[in-house]
DSSP file (Angstrom, degrees, kcal/mol; ACC not computed):
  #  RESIDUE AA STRUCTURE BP1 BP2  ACC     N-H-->O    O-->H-N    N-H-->O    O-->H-N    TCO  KAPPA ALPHA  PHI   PSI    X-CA   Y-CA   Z-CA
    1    1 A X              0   0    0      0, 0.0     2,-0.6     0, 0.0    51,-0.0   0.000 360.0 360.0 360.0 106.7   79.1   43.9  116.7
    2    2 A X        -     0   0    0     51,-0.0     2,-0.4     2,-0.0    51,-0.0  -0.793 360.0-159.2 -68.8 106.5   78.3   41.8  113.9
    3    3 A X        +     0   0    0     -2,-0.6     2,-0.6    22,-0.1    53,-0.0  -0.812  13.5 178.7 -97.3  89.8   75.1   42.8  112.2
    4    4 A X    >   -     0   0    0     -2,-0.4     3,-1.8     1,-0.1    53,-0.3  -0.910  37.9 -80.5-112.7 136.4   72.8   40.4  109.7
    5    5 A X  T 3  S+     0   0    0     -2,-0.6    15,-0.2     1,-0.3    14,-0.2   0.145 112.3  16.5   4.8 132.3   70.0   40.4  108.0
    6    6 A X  T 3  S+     0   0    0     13,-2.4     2,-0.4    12,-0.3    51,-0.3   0.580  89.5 135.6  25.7  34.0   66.4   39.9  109.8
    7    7 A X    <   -     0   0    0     -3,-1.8     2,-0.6    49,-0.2    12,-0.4  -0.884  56.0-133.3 -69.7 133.9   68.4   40.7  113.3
    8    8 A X        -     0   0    0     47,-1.1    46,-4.5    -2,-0.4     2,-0.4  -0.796  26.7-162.0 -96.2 116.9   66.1   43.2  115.3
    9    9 A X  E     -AB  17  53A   0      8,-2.7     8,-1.6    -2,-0.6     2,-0.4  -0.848  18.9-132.9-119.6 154.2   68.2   46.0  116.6
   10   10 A X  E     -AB  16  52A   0     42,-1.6    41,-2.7    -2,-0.4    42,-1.3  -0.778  29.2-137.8-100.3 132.1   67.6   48.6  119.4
   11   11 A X  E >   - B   0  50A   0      4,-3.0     3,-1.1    -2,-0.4    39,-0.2  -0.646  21.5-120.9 -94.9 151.6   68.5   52.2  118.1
   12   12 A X  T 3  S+     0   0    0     37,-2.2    38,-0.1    -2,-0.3    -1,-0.1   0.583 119.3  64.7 -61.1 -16.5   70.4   54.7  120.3
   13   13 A X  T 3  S-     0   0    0     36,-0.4    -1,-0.2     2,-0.1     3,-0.1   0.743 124.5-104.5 -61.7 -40.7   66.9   56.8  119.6
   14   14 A X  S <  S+     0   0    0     -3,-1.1    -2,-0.1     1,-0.4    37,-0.0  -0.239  80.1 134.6 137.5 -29.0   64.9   53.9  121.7
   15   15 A X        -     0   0    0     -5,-0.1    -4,-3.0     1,-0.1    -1,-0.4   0.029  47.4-147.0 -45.0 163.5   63.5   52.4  118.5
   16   16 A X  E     +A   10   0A   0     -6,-0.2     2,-0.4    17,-0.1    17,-0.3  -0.959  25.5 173.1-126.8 146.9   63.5   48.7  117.7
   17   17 A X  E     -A    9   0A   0     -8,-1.6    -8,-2.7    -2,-0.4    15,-0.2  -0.966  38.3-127.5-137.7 152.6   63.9   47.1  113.9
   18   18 A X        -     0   0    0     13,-2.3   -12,-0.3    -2,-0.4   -10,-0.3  -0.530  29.2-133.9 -44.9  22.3   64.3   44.6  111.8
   19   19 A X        +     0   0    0    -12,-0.4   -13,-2.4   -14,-0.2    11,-0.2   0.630  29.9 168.0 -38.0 119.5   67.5   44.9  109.2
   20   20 A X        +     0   0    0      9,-4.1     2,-0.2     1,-0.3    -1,-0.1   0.532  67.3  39.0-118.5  -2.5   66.0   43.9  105.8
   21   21 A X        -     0   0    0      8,-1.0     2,-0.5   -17,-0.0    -1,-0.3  -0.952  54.5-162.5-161.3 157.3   69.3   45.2  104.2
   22   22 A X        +     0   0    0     -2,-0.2     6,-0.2     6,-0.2     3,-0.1  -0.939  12.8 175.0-130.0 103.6   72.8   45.3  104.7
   23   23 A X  S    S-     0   0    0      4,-2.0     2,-0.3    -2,-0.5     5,-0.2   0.949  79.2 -39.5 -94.4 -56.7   74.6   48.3  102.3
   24   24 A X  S    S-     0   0    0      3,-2.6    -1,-0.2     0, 0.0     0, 0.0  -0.623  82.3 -76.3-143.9-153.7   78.1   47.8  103.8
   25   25 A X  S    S+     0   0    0     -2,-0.3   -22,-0.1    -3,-0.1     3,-0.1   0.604 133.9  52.9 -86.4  -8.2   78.9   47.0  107.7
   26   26 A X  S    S+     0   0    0      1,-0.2    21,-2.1    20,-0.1     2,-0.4   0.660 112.0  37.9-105.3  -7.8   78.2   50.9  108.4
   27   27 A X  E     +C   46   0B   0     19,-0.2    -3,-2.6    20,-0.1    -4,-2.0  -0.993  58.7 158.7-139.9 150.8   74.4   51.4  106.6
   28   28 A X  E     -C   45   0B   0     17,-1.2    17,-1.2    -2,-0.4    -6,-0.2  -0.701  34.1-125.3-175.7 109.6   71.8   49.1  106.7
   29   29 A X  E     +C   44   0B   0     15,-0.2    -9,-4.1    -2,-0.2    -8,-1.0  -0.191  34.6 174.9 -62.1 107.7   67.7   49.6  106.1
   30   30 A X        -     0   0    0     13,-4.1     2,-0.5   -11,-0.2   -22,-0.1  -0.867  23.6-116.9-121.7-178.6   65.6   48.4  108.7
   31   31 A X        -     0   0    0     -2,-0.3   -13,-2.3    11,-0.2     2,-0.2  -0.980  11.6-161.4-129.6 144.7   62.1   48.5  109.5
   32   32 A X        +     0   0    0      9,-1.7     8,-2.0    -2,-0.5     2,-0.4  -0.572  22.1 176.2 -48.1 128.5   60.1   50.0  112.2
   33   33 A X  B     -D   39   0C   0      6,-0.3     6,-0.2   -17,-0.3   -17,-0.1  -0.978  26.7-109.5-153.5 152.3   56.8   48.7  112.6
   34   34 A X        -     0   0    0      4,-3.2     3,-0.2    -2,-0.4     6,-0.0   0.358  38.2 -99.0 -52.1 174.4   54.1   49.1  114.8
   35   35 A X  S    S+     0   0    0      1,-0.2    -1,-0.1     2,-0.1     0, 0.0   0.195 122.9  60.9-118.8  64.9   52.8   46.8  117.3
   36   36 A X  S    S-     0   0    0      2,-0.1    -1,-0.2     0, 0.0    -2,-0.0  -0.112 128.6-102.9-126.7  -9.9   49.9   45.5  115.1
   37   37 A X  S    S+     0   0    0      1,-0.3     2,-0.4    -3,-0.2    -2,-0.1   0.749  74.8 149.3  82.6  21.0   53.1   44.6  113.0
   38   38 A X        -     0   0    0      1,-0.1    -4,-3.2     3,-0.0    -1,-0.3  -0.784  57.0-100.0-102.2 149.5   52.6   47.7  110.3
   39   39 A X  B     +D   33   0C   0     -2,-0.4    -6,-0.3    -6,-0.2     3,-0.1  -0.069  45.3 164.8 -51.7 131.8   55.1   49.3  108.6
   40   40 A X  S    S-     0   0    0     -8,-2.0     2,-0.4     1,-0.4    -7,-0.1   0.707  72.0 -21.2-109.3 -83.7   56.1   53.1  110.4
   41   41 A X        -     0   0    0     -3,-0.1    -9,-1.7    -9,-0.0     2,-0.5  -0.958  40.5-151.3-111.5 141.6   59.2   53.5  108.7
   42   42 A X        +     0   0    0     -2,-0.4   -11,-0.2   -11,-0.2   -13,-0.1  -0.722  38.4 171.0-128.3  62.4   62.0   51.9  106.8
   43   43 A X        -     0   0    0     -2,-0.5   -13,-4.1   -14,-0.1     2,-1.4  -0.174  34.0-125.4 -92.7 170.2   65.3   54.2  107.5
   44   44 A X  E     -C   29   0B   0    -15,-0.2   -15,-0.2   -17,-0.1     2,-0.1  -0.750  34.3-168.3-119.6 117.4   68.7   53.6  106.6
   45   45 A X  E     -C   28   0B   0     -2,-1.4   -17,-1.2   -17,-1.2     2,-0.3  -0.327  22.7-128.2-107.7-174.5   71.1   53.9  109.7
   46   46 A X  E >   -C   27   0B   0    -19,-0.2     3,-2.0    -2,-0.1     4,-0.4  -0.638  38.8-107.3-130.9 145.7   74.8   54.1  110.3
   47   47 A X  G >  S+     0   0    0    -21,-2.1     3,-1.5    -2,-0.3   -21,-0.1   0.919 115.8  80.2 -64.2 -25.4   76.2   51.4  113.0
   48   48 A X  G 3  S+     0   0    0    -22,-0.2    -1,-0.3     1,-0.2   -22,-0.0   0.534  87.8  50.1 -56.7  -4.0   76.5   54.4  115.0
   49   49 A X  G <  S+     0   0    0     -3,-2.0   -37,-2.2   -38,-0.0     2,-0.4   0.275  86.6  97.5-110.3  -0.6   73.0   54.2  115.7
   50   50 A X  E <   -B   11   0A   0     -3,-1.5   -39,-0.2    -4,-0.4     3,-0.1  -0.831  43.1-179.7 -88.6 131.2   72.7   50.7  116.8
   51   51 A X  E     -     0   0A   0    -41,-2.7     2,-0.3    -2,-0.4   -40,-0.2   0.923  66.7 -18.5 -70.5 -53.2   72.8   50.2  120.4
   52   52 A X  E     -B   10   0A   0    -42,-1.3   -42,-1.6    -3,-0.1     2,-0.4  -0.731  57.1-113.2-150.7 174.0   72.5   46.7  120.6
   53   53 A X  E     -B    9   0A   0     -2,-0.3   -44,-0.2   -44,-0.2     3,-0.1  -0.893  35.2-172.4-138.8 120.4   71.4   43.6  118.4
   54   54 A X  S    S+     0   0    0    -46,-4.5   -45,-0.1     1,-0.4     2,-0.1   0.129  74.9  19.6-125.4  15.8   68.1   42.5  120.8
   55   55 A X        -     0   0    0    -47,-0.3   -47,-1.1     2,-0.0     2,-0.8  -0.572  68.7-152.1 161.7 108.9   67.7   39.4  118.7
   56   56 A X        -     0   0    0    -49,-0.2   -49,-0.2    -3,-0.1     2,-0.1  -0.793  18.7-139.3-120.5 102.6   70.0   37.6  116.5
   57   57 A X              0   0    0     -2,-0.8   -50,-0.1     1,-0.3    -2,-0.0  -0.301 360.0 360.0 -70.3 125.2   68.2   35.4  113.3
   58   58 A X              0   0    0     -2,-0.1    -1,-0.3     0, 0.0   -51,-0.1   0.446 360.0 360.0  50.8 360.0   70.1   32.1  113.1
């Protein structure tokens, strides 16, 4: 699974993000956000925690 920058990925928790940074191909910061489109949290996950890529920018 190839992983970039402002792709929204679905976590193996249920969550959905954003990737706003890309540390290597295995950690990468996304953010959470509400759906009024505020921040909940901004964690940094392992590719093991991506389910899927739900939206792939450009």
């Amino acid at each position: 699974m190839q992983i970039h920058e402002l792709d929204v990925v679905k976590l193996k928790n249920g969550e959905s993000g954003t990737v706003l940074e890309i540390f290597n191909e295995n950690a990468f910061m996304i953010e959470i956000s509400d759906e009024k489109g505020q921040t909940i949290s901004m964690p940094v996950v392992k590719a093991d925690d991506i389910a899927e890529i739900t939206y792939h920018y450009n």
